[in-house]
Each structure stands twice: as C-alpha cells, then as structure tokens.
VONUKE-839307 format. One record per residue: residue number from 0; chain; x, y, z of N, C-alpha, C in turn. Coordinates in steps of 0.05 Angstrom, whole numbers, plus 5000, padded with zeros to 4 digits. Example, Ala and Ser with C-alpha at 12.3 -4.5 7.8 and 13.67 -1.06 7.14 Angstrom:
residues 2
i,ch,n.xx,n.yy,n.zz,ca.xx,ca.yy,ca.zz,c.xx,c.yy,c.zz
0,A,5264,4886,5156,5246,4910,5156,5264,4934,5156;
1,A,5257,4955,5142,5273,4979,5143,5258,5001,5157;
This chain:
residues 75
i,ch,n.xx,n.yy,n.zz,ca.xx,ca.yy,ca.zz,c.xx,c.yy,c.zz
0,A,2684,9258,8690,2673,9250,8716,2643,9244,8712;
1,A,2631,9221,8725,2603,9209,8717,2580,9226,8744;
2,A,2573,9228,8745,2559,9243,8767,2528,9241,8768;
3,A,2524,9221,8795,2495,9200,8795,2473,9223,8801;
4,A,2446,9229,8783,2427,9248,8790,2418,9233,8810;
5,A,2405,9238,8832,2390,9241,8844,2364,9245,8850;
6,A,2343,9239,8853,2310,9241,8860,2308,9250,8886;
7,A,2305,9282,8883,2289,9304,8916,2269,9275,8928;
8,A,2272,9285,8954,2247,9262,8968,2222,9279,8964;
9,A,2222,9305,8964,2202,9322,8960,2216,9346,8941;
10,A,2198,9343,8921,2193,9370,8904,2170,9388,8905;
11,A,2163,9408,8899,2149,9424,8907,2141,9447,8885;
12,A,2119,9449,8868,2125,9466,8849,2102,9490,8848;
13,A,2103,9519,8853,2080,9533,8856,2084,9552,8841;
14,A,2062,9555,8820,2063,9570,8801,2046,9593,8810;
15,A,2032,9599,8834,2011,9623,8837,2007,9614,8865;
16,A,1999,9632,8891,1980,9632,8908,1961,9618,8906;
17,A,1949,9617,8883,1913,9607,8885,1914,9590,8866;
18,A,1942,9576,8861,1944,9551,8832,1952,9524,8863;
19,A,1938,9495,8859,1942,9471,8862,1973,9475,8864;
20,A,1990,9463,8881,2011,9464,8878,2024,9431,8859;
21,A,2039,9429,8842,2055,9402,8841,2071,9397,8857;
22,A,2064,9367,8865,2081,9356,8892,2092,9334,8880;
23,A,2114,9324,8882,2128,9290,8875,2142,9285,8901;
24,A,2137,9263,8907,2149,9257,8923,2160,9226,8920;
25,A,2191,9222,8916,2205,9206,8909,2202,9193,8888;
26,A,2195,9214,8860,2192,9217,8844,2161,9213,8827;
27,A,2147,9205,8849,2118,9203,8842,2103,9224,8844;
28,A,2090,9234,8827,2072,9257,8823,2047,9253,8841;
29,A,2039,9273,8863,2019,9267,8872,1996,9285,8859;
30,A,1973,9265,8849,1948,9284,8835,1933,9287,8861;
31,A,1922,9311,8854,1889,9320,8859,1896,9320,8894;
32,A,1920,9343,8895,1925,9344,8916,1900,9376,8937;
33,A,1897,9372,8962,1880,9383,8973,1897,9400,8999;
34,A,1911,9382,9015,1920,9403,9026,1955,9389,9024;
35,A,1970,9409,9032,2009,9412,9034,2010,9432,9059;
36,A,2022,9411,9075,2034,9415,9095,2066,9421,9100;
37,A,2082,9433,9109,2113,9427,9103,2112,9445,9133;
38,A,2127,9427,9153,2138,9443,9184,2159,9437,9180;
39,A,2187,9458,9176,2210,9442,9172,2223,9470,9180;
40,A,2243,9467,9198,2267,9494,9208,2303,9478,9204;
41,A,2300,9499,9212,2338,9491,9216,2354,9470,9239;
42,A,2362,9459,9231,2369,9444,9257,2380,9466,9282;
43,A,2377,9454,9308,2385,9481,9330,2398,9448,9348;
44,A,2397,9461,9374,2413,9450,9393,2399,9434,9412;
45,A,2378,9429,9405,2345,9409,9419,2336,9388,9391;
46,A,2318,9366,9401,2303,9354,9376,2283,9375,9364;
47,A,2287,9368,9341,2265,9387,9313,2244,9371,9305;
48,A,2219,9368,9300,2203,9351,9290,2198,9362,9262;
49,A,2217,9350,9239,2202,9354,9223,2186,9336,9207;
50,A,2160,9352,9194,2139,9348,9188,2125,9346,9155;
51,A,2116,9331,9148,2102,9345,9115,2076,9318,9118;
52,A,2058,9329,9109,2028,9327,9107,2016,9329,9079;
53,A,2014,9313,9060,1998,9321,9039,1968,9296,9046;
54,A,1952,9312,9041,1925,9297,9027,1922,9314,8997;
55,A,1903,9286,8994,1896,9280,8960,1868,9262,8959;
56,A,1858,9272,8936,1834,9241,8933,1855,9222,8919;
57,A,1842,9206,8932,1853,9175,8915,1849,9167,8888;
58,A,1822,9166,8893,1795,9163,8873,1772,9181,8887;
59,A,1751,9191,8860,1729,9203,8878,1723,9189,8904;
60,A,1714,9212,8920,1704,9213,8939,1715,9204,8962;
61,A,1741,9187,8961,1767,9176,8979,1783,9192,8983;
62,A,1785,9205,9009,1805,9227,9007,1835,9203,9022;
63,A,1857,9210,9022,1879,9198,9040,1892,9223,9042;
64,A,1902,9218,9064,1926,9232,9078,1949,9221,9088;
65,A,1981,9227,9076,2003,9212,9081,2019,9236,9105;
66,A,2039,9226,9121,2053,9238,9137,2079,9238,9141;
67,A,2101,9253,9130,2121,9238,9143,2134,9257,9163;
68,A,2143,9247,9186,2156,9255,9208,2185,9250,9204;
69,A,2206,9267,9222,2231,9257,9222,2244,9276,9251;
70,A,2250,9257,9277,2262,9280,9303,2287,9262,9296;
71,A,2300,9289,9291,2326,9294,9299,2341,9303,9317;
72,A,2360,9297,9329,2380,9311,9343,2410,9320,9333;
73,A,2404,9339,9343,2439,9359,9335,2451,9367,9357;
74,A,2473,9360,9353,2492,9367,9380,2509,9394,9371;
C-alpha cells in the first residue's frame, strides 16, 4: 500500500521555555521569529474563531506579521 505524506499547515517545535520556537508553516521555515500566537479549542456547538499569529523580521529592521483565521461551525 503507497501512502501519500503529507505537509502539517503548522508545525511547531519548542525545545525550552526561553528557546525561539521553530515554526513551518506549509512547509516553509519561518526565521527570526518574534512573537507565536496559536488560539485554537475544540470544536463545540457555536462558531470557534480559530486563530495563529506569527511575526518575524523580514530583513533587518522590517518586522511583518501574518494571520490566519478560520470560523467554523459545528452542528
């Protein structure tokens, strides 16, 4: 049986409290990350907003910040 790997939309890797975390996200490594955000629960019986937030410098002194949102509903 052939069995297709897959690429996490978010990986997440933390080696310490006080270590930079590694982030990839859809398989891209994000450097010289600053802040990680992740709001994410269980689906329930209302819409959920979930959430993830990383900033990063770009290049010196350019910071960016990406967002992705996703409301769901579960019945």
């Amino acid at each position: 049986m052939d069995i297709e790997k897959t690429t996490p939309f978010l990986s997440i890797e933390l080696d310490g409290v006080n270590k930079t975390p590694t982030v990839i996200v859809n398989g891209n490594k994000i450097e010289k990350v600053v802040h990680l955000g992740v709001d994410w629960s269980t689906g329930t019986y209302k819409q959920t907003l979930k959430t993830i937030t990383i900033s990063y410098y770009e290049s010196p002194g350019i910071l960016k910040t990406v967002t992705y949102e996703n409301e769901i509903t579960v019945s």
